[in-house]
C-alpha positions in Angstrom: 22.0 78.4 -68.6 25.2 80.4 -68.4 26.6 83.3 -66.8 26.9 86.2 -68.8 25.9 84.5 -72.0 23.2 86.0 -75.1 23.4 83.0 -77.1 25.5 82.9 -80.1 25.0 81.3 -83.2 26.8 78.1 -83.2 27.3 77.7 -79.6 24.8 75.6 -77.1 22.6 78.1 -75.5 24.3 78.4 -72.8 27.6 79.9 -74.0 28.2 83.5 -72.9 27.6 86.6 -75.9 30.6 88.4 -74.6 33.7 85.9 -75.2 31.8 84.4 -78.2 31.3 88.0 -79.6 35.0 88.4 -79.2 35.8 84.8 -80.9 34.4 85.9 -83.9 35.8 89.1 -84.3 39.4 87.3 -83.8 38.3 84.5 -86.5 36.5 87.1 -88.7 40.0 89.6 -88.9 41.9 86.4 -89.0 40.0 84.8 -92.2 40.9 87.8 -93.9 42.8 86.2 -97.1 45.4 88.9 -97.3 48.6 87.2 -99.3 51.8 89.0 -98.0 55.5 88.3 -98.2 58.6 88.3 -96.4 59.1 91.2 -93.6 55.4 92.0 -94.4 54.0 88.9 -94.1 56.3 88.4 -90.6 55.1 91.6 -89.4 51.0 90.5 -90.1 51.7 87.2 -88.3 52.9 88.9 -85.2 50.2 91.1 -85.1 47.5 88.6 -85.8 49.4 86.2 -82.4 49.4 89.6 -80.7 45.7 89.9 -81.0 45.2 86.5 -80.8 46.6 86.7 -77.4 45.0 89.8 -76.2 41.5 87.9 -77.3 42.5 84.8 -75.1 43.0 87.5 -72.1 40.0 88.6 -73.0 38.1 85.6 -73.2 39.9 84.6 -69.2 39.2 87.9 -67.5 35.8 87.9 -68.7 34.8 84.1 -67.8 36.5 85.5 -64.2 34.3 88.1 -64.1 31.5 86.2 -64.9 32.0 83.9 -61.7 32.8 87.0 -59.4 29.3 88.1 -61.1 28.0 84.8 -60.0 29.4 84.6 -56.7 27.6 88.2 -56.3 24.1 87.1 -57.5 24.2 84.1 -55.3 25.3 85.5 -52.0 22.6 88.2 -52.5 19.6 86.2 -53.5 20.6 82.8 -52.8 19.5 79.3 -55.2 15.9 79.9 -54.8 12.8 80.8 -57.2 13.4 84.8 -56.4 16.8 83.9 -58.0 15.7 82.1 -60.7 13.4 84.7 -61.9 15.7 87.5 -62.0 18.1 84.7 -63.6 15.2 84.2 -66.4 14.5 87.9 -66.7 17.8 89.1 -67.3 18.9 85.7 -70.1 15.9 86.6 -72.2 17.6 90.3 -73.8 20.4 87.5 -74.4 17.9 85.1 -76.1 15.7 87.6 -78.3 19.6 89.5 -79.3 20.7 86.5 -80.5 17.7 85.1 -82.1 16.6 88.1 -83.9 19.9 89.2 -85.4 23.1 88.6 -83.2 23.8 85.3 -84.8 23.7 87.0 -88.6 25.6 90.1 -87.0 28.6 88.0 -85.9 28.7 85.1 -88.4 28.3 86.8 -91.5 28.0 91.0 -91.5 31.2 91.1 -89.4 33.4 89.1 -92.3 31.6 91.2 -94.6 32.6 94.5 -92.6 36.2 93.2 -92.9 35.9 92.6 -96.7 34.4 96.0 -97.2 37.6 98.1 -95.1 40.0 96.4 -97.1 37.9 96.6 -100.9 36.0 99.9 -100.3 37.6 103.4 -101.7 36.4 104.5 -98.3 38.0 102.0 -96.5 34.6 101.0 -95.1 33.4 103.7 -93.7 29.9 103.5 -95.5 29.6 100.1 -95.1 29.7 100.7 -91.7 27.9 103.8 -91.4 24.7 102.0 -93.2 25.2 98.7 -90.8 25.2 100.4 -87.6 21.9 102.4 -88.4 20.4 99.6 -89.9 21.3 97.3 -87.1 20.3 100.3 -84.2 17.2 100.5 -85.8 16.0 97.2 -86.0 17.3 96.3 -82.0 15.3 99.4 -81.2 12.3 98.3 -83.0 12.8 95.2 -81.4 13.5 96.0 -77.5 10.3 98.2 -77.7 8.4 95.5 -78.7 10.0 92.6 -76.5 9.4 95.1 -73.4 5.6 95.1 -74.6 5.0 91.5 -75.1 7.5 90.3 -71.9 4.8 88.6 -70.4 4.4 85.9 -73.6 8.1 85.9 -74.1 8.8 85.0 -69.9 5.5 82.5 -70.3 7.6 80.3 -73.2 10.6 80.2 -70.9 9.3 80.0 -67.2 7.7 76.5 -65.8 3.6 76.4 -65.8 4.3 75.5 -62.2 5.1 78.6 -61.4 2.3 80.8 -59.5 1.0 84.0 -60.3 3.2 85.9 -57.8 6.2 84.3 -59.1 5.5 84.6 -62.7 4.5 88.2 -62.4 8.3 89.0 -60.6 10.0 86.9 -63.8 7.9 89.4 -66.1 8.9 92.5 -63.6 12.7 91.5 -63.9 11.9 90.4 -67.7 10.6 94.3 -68.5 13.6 96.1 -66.9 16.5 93.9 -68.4 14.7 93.7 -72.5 16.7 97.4 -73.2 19.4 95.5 -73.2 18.6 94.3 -76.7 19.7 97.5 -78.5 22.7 98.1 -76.0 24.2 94.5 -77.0 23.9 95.1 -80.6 25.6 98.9 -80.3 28.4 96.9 -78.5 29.1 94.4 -80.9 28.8 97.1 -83.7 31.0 98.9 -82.3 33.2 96.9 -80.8 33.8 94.9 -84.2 34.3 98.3 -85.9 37.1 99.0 -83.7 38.2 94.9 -84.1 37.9 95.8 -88.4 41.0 98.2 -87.4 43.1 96.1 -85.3 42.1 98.0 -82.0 41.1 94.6 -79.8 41.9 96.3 -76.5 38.7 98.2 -75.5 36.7 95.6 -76.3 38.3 92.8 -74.6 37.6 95.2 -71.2 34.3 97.1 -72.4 33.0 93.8 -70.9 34.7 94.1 -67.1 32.7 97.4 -67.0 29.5 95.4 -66.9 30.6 93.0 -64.6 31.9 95.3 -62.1 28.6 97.3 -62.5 26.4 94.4 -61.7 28.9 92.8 -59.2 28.4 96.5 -57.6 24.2 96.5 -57.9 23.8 92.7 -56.2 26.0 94.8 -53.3 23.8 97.5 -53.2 20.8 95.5 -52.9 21.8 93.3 -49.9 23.4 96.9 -48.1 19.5 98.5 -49.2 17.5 95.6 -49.3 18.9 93.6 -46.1 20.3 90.0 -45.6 16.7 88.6 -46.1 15.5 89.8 -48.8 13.7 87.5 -51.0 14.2 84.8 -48.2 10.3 84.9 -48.8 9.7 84.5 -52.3 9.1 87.7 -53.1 10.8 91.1 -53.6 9.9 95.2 -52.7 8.9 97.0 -56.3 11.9 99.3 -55.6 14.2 95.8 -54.8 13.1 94.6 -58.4 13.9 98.1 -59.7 17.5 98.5 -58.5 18.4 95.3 -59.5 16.8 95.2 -63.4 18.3 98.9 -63.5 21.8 98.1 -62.6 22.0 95.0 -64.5 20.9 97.3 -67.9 23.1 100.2 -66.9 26.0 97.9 -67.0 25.2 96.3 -70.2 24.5 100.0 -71.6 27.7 101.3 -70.4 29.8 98.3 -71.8 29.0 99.4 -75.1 29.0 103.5 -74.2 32.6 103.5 -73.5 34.0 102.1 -76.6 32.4 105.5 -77.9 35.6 107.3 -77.0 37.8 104.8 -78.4 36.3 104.4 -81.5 36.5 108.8 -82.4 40.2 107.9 -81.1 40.4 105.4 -83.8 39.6 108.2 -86.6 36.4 106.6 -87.3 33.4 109.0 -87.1 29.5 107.4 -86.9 27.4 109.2 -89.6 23.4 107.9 -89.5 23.1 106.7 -93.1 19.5 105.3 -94.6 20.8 104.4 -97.8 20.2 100.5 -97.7 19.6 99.7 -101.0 22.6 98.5 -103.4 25.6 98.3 -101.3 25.6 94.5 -100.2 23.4 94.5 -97.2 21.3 92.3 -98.7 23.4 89.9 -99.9 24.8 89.6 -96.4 21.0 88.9 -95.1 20.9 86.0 -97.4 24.3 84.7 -96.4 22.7 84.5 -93.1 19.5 82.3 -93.7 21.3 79.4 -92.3 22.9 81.0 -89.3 19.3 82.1 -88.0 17.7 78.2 -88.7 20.9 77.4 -86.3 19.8 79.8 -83.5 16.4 78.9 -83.5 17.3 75.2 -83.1 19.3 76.3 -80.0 16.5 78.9 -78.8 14.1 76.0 -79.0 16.1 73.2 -77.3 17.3 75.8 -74.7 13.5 76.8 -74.3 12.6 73.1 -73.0 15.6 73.2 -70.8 14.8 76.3 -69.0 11.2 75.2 -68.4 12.8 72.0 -66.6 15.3 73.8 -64.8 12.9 76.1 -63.2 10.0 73.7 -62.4 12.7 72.6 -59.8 12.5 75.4 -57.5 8.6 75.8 -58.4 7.1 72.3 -56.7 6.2 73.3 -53.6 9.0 72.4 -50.9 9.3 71.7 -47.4 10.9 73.2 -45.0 14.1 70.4 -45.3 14.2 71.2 -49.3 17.5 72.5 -50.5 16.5 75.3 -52.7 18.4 74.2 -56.5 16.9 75.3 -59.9 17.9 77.8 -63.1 20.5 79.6 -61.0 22.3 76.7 -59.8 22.3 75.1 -63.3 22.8 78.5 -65.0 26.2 78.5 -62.1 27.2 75.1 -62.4 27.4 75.6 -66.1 29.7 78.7 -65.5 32.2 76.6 -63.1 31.9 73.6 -66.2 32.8 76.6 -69.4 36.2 77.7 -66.7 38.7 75.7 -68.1 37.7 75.5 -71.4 37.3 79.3 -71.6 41.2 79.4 -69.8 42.4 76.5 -72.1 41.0 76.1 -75.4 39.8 79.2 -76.3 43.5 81.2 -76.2 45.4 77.8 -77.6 42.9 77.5 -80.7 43.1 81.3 -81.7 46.5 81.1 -82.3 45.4 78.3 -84.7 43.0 80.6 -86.4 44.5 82.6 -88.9 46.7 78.7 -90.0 43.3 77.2 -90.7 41.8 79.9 -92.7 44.5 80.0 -94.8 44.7 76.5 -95.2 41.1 76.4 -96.2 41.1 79.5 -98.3 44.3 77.8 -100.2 42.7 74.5 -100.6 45.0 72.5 -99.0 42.9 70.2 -96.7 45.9 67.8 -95.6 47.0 70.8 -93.8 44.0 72.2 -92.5 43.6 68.9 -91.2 46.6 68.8 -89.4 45.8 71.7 -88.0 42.8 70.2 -86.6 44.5 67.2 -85.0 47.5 69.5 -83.5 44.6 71.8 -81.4 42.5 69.3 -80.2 45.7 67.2 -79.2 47.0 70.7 -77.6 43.7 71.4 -75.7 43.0 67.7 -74.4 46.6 67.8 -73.1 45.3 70.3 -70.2 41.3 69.7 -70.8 41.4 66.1 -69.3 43.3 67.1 -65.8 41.0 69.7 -65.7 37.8 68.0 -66.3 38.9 65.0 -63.9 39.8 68.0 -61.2 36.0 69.0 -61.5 34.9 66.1 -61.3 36.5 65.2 -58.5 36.4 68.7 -56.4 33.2 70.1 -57.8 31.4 69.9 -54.7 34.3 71.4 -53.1 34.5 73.8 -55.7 30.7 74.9 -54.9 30.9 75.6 -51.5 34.1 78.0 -51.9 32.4 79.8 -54.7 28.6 80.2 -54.0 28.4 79.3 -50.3 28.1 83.5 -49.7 25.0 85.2 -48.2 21.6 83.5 -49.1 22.7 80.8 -50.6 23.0 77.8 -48.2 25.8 75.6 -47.8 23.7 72.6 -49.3 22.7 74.7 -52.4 26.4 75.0 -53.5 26.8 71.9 -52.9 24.3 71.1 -55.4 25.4 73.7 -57.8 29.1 72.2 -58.0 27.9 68.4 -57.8 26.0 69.5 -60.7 29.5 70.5 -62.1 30.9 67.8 -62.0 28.3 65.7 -64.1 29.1 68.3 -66.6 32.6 67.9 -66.1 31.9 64.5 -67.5 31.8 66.1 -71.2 34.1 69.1 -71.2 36.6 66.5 -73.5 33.8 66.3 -75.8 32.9 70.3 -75.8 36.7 70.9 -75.8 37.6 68.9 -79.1 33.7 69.8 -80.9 34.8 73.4 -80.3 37.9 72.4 -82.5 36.3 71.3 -85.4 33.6 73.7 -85.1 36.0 76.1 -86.4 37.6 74.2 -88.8 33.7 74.0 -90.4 33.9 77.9 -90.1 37.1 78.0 -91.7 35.9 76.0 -94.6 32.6 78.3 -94.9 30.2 75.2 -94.2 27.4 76.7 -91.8 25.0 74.1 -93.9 27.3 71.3 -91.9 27.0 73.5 -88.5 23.2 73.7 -89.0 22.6 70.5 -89.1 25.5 69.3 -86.5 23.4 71.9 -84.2 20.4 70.0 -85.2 21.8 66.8 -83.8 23.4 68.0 -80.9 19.8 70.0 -79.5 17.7 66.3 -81.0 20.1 64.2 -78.9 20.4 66.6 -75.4 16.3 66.8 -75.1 15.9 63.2 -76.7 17.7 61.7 -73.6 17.5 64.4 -70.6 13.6 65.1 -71.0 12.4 62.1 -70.6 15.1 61.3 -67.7 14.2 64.4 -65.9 10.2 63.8 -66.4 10.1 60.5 -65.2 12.3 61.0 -62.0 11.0 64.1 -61.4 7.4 63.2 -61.1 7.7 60.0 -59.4 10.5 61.8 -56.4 11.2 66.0 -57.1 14.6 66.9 -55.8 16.9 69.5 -56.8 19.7 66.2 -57.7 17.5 65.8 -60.7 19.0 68.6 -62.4 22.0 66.5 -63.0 19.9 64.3 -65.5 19.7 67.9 -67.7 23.7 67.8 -67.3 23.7 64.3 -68.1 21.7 64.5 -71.4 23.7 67.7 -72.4 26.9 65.7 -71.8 25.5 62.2 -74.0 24.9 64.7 -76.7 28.4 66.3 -76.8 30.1 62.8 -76.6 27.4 61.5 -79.6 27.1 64.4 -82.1 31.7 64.4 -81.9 31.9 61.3 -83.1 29.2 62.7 -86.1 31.4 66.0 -86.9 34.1 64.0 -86.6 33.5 61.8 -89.3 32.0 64.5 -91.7 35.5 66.4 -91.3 37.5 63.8 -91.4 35.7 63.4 -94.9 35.8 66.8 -96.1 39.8 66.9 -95.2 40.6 63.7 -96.5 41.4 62.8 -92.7 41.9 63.9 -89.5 45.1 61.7 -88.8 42.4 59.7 -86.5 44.4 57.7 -85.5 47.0 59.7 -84.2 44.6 61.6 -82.3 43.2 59.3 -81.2 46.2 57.6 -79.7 47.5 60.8 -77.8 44.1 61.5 -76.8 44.0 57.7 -74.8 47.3 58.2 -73.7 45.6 61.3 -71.8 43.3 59.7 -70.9 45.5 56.9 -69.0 47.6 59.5 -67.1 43.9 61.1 -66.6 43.1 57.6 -64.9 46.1 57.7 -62.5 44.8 61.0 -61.4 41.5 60.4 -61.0 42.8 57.2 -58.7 45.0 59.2 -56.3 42.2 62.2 -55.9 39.7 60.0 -55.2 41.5 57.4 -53.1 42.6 60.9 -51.1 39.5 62.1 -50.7 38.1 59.5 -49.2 40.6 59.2 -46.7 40.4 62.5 -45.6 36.5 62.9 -45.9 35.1 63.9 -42.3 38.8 65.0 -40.8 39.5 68.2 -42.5 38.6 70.7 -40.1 37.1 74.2 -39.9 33.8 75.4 -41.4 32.7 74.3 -44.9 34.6 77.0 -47.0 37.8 76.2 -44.9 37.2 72.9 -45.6 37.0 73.1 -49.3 40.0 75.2 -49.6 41.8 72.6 -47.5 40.7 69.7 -49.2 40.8 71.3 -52.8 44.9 72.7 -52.2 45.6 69.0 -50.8 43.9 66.9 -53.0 44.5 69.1 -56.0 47.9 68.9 -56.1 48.5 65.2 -55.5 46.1 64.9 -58.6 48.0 67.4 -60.7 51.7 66.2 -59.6 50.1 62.5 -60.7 49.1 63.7 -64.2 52.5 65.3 -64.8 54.5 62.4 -63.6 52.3 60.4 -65.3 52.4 62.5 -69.0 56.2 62.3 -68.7 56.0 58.4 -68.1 53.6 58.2 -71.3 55.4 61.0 -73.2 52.6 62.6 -73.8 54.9 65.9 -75.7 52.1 68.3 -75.4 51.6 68.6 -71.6 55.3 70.0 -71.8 54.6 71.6 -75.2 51.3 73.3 -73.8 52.7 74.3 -70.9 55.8 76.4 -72.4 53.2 78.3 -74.5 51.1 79.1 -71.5 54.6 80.2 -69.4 56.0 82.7 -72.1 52.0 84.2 -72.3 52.4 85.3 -68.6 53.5 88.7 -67.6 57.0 89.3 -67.5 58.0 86.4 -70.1 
C-alpha cells in the first residue's frame, strides 16, 4: 500500500516505517516528564522545537524521496503484474518487521530506552547494550526463517489468480528483499539510541541514503535491462537479482551509516546476553496490546493486497490499462503528501504540550491542545485535499507518466488519488487525537479504535470491489478499495472522537467544529472555481500529456488557492494566517 512504508503499530498499513519510526522517537524524547525551571526549562523547550522541527524536515524530505522512489519504480517497470510483484516482494520485510517486533520496539522499548538514560547510573548504556542484541538476535532469527518460508508468506499476500510464473517472480523478489528484516531493526535501534541523546540529525537523512540507492538501482536496471523489460510479464534471473539486491543494499546501508555517528556520540555497542532482571520483560508485557494492534492491521492489509493485485492478474486484452498494487501502493503515496508536509511538522511541536498536560493531569488543557492542532492542520489540509481531488489526474500523469508506465496508467494511479483525497480531513484530524491517546498511555483505546477502523474499511470495500469486479474487471475498481478506506476514516473519527472528548472532559466540539465548517465553506468556493476552470479549459491546453498537466495544474492551482485565501480572510478563518507565519519563519533564511 504505500511507498516506503514497514507498517507501524498504530498506523493503517499503508503508512511508511521510516517517518513513523522517526514520529515516535520525537513523541517518545518528548514524553520524557522532566520538570525544569526558569532558564533551564527555556533552554529544554528550544531544544525540544529544534528537534521537533528537524523531525518535520525529516518526515518532508523523506515523503519526497519516497515519490522520486516512486517515480523511479514506475518509469522502469511500468503499472503492470511484473511491477506488482516486486511491489509485493519488497512490502513484506516491512510487514513481517513490523508484525514481529517493530510495533513493540517503537511504542513501548523506545520510551523505556529514554527512561533508562535518564534513571540508570550508566546512563543507559546497559539497557541498550542488552536491547540491541536481544532485538539483532531475534530479527536474525527471523529474516532466516522468513527467507525459508517466502513462498507461504507471498501465497497469504498475492491473489490466487495469479499464475505460476507470476507467483514464482513475487517469491523470487520476496527471497532477495526478507534481509531487510534485521537491517530495519539495526536502524531503528540505532537510530533511536542516537534520538535517546538528542542527536536527530543522522537519522532524519540515514533514510535519503536508501532512497537514492534504490532511485539509483531502478536506473541501472532500465540502462542493463533495456526499455522493455518486463513489458512481457516476466523478468531475466539476473533482472530480478539487481533489483531485490539494490533495494536490500539500500535498506542495509540506511542503518550502516548511523554507525559512525553513533561512536561520534560517545556511545560504544558491547554484545551483552544478560536478559534476565533488568526490565526487558516488563517492557514485552507493556507491549501485548501494541502487537494485537499490528496484527489487526496485518490482517485487514492482507485482504487488501490480495484485491489490489487480482486487478492486474485477470487476464487482459490488449486495450486493458495495466492498474493494480503499484498504482494503489502510488496513489496512496501522492494521498500521505500533504499530510506528511502539513500535519506531521505542525502536530510535533504540539507534542511535548500534550505529554505534559497528560502526565500533569490536567485534561482541560490537553484538550485544548487537541482542538488547537486539528484546527491548525485542517486550516491547510482542506485546500490541499480539494487540490487532489481536483488535479489528481493531472497530478498522475506529471508524476508516473515516465518509461513503462503508460499515460492511461497514471492516470489511473492519480484518479485513484483523488478518491483518497476524499478522506485526508478525516486521516488528518484521527492522526491528532491518535496522539493525544498516546499521550494519555491508552493503547487499550488505540487497539480497539484500530479494530474499528480495519472492521469498517473491509466491511464496506470487499464487498464493493467483489461484486463490481466480477460482474465488469477494470483497473477503476480500485477506487472502491479507496472508497471503503476513506468511509472508515470518516466513521471510526467520529468514534475516537467521542471517546476523547470523554476522557478530556471535552474537546471544545463545538469550537472545532465551527472552524472546521468555516473551512470547509472557503474549501467549497475553491472547489467551485477549480472545477468550473477545468472544465473550460479541458481539451485546449496544448502540448503532450505531461505539458498539459503542468499547464493545467499551475493555472488551475492557483485560481483555487488565491480563492481559498480570499475566501479564509472573508470567513476569518485566524489559522490560515496563523499556519502560514509558522510555516514562513520554518523556511531557510527566516
Amino acid at each position: 500500500m504505500s511507498d516506503d512504508r514497514p507498517r507501524p503499530a498504530d498506523e493503517p498499513a499503508d503508512k511508511p516505517y521510516d517517518e513513523r519510526a522517526r514520529e515516535l522517537a520525537a513523541e517518545a524524547v518528548a514524553a520524557d516528564p522532566i520538570e525544569l525551571s526558569g532558564a533551564t526549562q527555556a533552554g529544554a523547550g528550544a531544544s525540544v522545537m529544534r528537534s521537533s522541527l528537524l523531525m518535520g524536515t525529516g518526515t518532508v524530505l523523506s515523503r519526497l524521496g519516497g515519490v522520486l522512489r516512486g517515480i523511479a519504480l514506475a518509469a522502469a517497470l511500468g503499472a503492470g503484474v511484473v511491477a506488482d510483484a516486486f511491489t509485493l516482494g519488497n512490502t513484506l520485510p516491512n510487514v513481517v518487521y513490523i508484525l514481529i517486533i517493530g510495533g513493540a520496539l517503537n511504542a513501548v522499548f523506545i520510551p523505556q530506552l529514554v527512561r533508562h538514560m535518564k534513571d540508570d547510573a550508566d546512563g543507559g548504556d546497559g539497557y541498550a547494550d542488552r536491547l540491541i542484541t536481544v532485538v539483532g538476535v531475534v530479527l536474525l532469527a527471523v529474516a532466516v526463517v522468513a527467507v525459508l518460508i517466502a513462498p507461504w508468506l507471498v501465497g497469504l499476500y498475492a491473489t490466487s489468480r495469479y499464475t505460476q510464473d507470476q507467483f514464482d517472480l513475487a517469491v523470487a523478489f520476496a527471497r532477495l528483499c526478507l534481509p531487510q528484516i534485521f537491517f530495519y531493526g539495526v536502524y531503528t535501534m540505532l537510530s533511536q539510541v542516537l534520538n535517546s541523546r538528542g542527536r536527530f540529525g543522522a537519522p532524519m537523512f540515514a533514510p535519503l541514503v536508501n532512497n537514492a540507492i534504490a532511485i539509483a538501482t531502478f536506473v541501472l536496471f532500465m540502462v542493463v535491462a533495456g526499455p522493455a523489460a518486463g513489458a512481457d510479464g516476466s523478468l531475466e534471473p539476473s533482472q530480478v537479482t539487481l533489483l531485490g539486491v539494490g533495494t536490500t543494499l539500500g535498506v542495509a546501508m540506511q542503518a550502516l551509516v548511523l554507525v559512525p555517528i553513533l561512536l561520534r556520540s560517545g556511545y560504544r555497542y558491547r554484545a551483552r546476553f544478560d536478559w534476565k532482571g533488568v526490565g526487558l520483560r516488563t517492557a514485552g508485557g507493556l507491549a501485548a496490546w501494541t502487537i494485537g494492534l499490528v496484527l489487526v492491521n496485518q490482517l485487514a492489509y492482507a485482504v487488501i493486497v490480495r484485491l489490489a493485485t487480482s486487478v492486474n492478474a485477470v487476464s487482459q486484452g490488449a486495450g486493458d490499462t495495466p492498474a493494480g498494487l503499484t498504482a494503489y501502493t502510488n496513489a496512496h503515496l501522492m494521498f500521505i503528501l500533504p499530510h506528511s508536509v502539513i500535519t506531521v511538522s505542525l502536530v510535533a511541536a504540539l507534542l511535548p504540550r500534550m505529554s505534559r498536560a497528560a502526565h500533569d493531569g490536567r485534561r482541560s488543557d490537553l484538550a485544548a491542545d487537541v482542538s488547537s492542532g486539528m484546527r491548525s492542520a485542517a486550516s491547510l489540509i482542506v485546500p490541499a485535499s480539494i487540490g487532489l481531488l481536483v488535479l489528481g489526474t493531472q497530478a498522475g500523469v506529471l508524476l508516473f507518466n515516465y518509461g513503462q508506465t503508460s499515460t492511461q496508467s497514471a492516470q489511473v494511479t492519480g484518479a485513484l488519488a483523488a478518491v483518497f483525497a476524499l478522506g485526508l480531513l478525516p486521516f488528518t484530524l484521527y492522526y491528532v487525537i491518535q496522539r493525544a491517546f498516546y499521550a494519555l498511555e491508552r493503547t487499550r483505546t488505540a487497539f480497539w479504535l484500530t479494530v474499528v477502523l480495519n472492521g469498517l474499511n473491509l466491511a464496506i470495500a470487499v464487498p464493493l470491489f467483489v461484486t463490481l469486479q466480477a460482474q465488469r474487471p477494470s483497473p477503476g475498481n480500485l477506487g472502491l478499495l479507496a472508497i471503503g478506506y476513506v468511509a472508515a476514516y470518516w466513521l471510526t473519527l467520529v468514534v475516537a472522537w467521542v471517546v476523547l472528548s470523554r476522557a478530556t472532559g471535552g474537546l471544545r466540539t463545538r469550537e472545532t467544529l465551527a472552524a472546521i465548517a468555516r473551512m470547509g465553506l472557503a474549501g467549497l468556493a475553491m472547489l467551485l472555481v477549480m472545477g468550473a476552470t477545468l472544465v473550460l479549459i479541458a481539451g485546449r491546453v496544448p502540448g503532450s500529456p505531461k505539458i498539459a498537466a503542468i499547464l493545467i495544474i499551475a493555472l488551475v492551482g492557483s485560481l483555487g488557492a488565491l480563492t481559498y485565501l480570499g475566501a479564509a480572510r472573508l470567513l476569518r478563518i485566524t489559522e490560515v494566517t496563523d499556519v502560514l507565519a509558522v510555516l514562513r519563519r520554518r523556511l531557510p533564511g527566516r
